[in-house]
C-alpha positions in Angstrom: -28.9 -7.9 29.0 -31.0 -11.0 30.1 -30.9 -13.8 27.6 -34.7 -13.3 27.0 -36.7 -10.8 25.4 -40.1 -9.8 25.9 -40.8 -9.4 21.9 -42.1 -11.9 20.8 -40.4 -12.9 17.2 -42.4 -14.6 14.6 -39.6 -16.2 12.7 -35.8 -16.3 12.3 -35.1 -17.2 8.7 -31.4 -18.2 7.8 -30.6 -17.7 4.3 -28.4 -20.2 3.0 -25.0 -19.3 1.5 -25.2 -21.8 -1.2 -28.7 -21.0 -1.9 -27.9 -17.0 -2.4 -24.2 -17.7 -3.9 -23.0 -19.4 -6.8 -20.7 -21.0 -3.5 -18.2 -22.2 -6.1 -17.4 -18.8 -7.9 -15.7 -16.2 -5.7 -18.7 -13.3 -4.9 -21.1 -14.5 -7.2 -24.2 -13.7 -5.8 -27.4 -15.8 -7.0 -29.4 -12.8 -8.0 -32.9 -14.3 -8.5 -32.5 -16.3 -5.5 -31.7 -13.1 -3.6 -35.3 -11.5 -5.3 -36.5 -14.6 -3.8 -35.5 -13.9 -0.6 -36.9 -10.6 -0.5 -40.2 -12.2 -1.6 -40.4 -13.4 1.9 -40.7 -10.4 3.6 -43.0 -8.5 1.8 -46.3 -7.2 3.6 -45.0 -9.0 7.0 -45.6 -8.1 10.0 -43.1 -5.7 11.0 -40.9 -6.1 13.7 -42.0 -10.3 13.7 -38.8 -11.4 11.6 -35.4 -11.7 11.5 -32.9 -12.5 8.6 -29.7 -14.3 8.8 -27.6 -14.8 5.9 -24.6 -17.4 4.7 -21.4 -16.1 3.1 -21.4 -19.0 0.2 -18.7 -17.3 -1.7 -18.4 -14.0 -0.2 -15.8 -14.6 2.8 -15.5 -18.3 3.2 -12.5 -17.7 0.8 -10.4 -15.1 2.6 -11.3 -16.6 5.8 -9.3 -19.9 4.4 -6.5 -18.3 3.0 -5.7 -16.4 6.3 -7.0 -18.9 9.0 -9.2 -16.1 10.2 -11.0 -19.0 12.0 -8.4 -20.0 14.6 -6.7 -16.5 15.0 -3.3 -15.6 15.8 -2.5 -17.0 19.5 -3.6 -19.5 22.3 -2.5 -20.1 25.7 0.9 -20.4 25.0 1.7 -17.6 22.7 1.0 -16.7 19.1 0.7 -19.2 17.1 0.4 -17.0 13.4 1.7 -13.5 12.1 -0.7 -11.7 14.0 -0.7 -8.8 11.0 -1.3 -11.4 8.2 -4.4 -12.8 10.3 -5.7 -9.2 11.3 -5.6 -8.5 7.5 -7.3 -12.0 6.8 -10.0 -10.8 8.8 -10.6 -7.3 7.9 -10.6 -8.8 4.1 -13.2 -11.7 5.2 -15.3 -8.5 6.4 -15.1 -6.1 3.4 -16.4 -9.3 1.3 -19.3 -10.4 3.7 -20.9 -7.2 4.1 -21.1 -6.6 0.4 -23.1 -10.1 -0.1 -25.2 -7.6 2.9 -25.3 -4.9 1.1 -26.4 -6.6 -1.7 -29.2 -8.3 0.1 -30.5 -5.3 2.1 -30.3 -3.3 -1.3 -32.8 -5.6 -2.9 -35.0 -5.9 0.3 -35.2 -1.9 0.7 -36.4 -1.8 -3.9 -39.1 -4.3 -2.8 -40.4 -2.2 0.4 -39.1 -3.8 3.2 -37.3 -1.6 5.9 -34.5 -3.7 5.8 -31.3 -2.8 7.7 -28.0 -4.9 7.7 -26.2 -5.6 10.8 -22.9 -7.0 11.1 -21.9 -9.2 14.2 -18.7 -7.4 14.5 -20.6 -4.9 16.2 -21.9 -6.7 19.1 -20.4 -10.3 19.5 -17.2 -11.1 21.3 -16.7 -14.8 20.8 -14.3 -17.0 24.0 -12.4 -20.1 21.7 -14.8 -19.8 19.0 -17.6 -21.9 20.8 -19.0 -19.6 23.3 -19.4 -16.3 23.9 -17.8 -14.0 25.5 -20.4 -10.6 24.8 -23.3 -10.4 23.1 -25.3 -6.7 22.6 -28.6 -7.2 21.2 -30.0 -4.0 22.3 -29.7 -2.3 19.4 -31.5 -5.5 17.3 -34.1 -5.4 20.2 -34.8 -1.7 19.6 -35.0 -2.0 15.9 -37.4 -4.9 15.7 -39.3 -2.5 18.2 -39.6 0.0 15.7 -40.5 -2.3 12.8 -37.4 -2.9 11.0 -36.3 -6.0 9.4 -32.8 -6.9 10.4 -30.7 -8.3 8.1 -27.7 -10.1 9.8 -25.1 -12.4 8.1 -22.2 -14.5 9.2 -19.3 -12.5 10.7 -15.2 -12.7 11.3 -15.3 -11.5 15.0 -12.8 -10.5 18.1 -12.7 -13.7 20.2 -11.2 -13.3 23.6 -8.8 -16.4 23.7 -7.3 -16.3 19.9 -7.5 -12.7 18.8 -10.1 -13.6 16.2 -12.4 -16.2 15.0 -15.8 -16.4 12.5 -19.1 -16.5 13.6 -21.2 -18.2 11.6 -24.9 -17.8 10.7 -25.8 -21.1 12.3 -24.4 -20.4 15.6 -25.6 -16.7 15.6 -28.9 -18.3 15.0 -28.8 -20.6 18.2 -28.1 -17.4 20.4 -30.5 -14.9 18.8 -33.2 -18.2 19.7 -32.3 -18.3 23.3 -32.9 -13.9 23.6 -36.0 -13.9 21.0 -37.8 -17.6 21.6 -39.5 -17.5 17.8 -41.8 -19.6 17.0 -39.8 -20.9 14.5 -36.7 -20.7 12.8 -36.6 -21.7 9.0 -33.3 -22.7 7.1 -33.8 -22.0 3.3 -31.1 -23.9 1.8 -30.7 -25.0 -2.1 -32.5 -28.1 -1.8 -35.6 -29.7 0.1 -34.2 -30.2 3.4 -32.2 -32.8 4.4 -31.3 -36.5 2.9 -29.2 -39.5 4.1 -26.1 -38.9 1.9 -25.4 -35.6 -0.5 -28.1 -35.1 -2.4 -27.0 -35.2 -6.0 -25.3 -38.5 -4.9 -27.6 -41.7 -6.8 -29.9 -43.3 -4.2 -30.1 -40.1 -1.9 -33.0 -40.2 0.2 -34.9 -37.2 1.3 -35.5 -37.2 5.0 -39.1 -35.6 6.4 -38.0 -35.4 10.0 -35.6 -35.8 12.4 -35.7 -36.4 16.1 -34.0 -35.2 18.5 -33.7 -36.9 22.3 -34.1 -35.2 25.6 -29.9 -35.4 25.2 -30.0 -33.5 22.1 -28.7 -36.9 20.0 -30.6 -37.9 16.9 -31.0 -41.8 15.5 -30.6 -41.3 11.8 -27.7 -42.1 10.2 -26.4 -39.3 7.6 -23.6 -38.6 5.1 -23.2 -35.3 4.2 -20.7 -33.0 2.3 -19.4 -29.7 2.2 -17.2 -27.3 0.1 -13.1 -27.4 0.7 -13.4 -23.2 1.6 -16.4 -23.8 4.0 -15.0 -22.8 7.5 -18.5 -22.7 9.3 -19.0 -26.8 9.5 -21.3 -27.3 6.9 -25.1 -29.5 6.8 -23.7 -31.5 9.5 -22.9 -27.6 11.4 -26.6 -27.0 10.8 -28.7 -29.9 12.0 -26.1 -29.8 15.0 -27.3 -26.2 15.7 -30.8 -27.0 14.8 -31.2 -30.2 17.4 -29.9 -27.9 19.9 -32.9 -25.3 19.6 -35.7 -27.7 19.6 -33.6 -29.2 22.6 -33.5 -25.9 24.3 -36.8 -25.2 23.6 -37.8 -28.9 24.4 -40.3 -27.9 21.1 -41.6 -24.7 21.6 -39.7 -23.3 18.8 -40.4 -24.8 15.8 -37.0 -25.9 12.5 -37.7 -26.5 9.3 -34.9 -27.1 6.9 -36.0 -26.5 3.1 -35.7 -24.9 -0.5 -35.3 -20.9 -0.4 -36.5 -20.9 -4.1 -39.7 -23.3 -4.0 -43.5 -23.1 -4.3 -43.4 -23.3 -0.2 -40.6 -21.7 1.0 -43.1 -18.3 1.7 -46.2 -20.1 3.6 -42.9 -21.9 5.8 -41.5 -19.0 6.5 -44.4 -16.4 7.3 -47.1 -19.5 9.1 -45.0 -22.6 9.4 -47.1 -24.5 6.7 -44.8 -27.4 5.7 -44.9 -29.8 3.1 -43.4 -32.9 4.8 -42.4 -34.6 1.2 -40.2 -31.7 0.2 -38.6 -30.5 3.1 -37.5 -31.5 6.9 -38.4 -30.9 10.3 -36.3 -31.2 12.8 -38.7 -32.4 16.1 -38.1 -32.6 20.0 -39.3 -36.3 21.0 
């Protein structure tokens, strides 16, 4: 397929996994902020959105445990029990597509016609970083025909080490470059993005970032991420946000903010932002 599509998406929303998991606390989902997620949706256009959700503690665990992230072999030879990683990875599956089912169920109670879709399906990843197929027919059809897709981070084949995870973040990036949205919103558990961790004293909340024609940014930021996170954390995510709005060179619009706030529904469904309680990541 070409990498562009002629329907035009409203928004790409990623759901955070930290925001709809208690990240700490193996499958614990965050039930009210799920509600709130469906929220979003309701009495959209149809066809206009796409949702992308984190793991938080549904699959970041088993992936770990297994290395499901580097596979089983390089250019030299195997370099893990190839059955102990293969089992790594279905287990990292069975536990992300319940934290789907769980979303899609609420989604479908509230009236949305929600489907989940699991990467495995249609994403061969080459060394994790770029990749080797991509089928969005089926996602392309279905948006056609007014459908929500509901699509999460994945453990996928990759052609160099057997098997590798996709991550939201990255699935993001390459859903941008086929749909072009308008924007793409990242609901996270707090309002946007600040200079150190934000329950740190002294952490400041940051309204925008730039990004340069080379894709760098000038501010300076400490971040932090869970032990069990294999998908690369804030710093993962403002990485894969400069690279749209330097692919885009603007076009599409980032926001990074609070899934359960007072603004999180105007960003998603018009791109009202509040500057003061969340971030936007800009094309200079």
């Amino acid at each position: 397929m070409s990498d562009y599509s002629d329907h035009q998406v409203e928004c790409i929303v990623k759901l955070g996994g930290r925001a709809i998991t208690h990240k700490e606390r193996h499958e614990t989902a965050n039930t009210e902020a799920i509600q709130s997620a469906g929220a979003l949706f309701c009495d959209t256009g149809i066809g206009k959105y796409i949702a992308v959700h984190g793991a938080g503690s549904f699959g970041h665990f088993e992936a770990k445990k297994y290395g499901v992230a580097t596979g089983y072999r390089n250019s030299d030879g195997l370099t893990s029990p190839v059955k102990q990683v293969q089992m790594g990875l279905c287990k990292t599956r069975l536990s992300v597509t319940k934290l789907n089912h769980l979303l899609v169920s609420e989604f479908v109670q509230q009236g949305i016609p929600a489907v989940g879709m699991s990467p495995f399906n249609s994403y061969i990843t080459n060394s994790k970083d770029s990749f080797k197929h991509a089928d969005l027919e089926v996602l392309s059809q279905s948006l056609d025909e007014g459908y929500l897709p509901v699509l999460h981070g994945d453990a996928v084949l990759d052609q160099a080490t057997g098997c590798s995870i996709l991550g939201g973040d990255p699935l993001i990036e390459k859903l941008c470059y086929h749909f072009k949205p308008k924007r793409v919103v990242f609901l996270t558990d707090v309002n946007g993005i600040y200079d150190r961790p934000p329950d740190q004293q002294g952490a400041n909340h940051i309204p925008q970032i730039t990004v340069n024609q080379d894709g760098h940014i000038a501010t300076t930021l400490a971040t932090s991420m869970s032990g069990h996170d294999v998908t690369g954390g804030i710093m993962g995510k403002i990485d894969c946000a400069c690279r749209i709005v330097k692919h885009s060179k603007g076009r599409t619009k980032v926001f990074i903010g609070k899934l359960e706030s007072t603004y999180s529904k105007d960003l998603v469904r018009n791109g009202m932002s509040k500057p003061e309680m969340m971030t936007e990541i800009c094309y200079q």
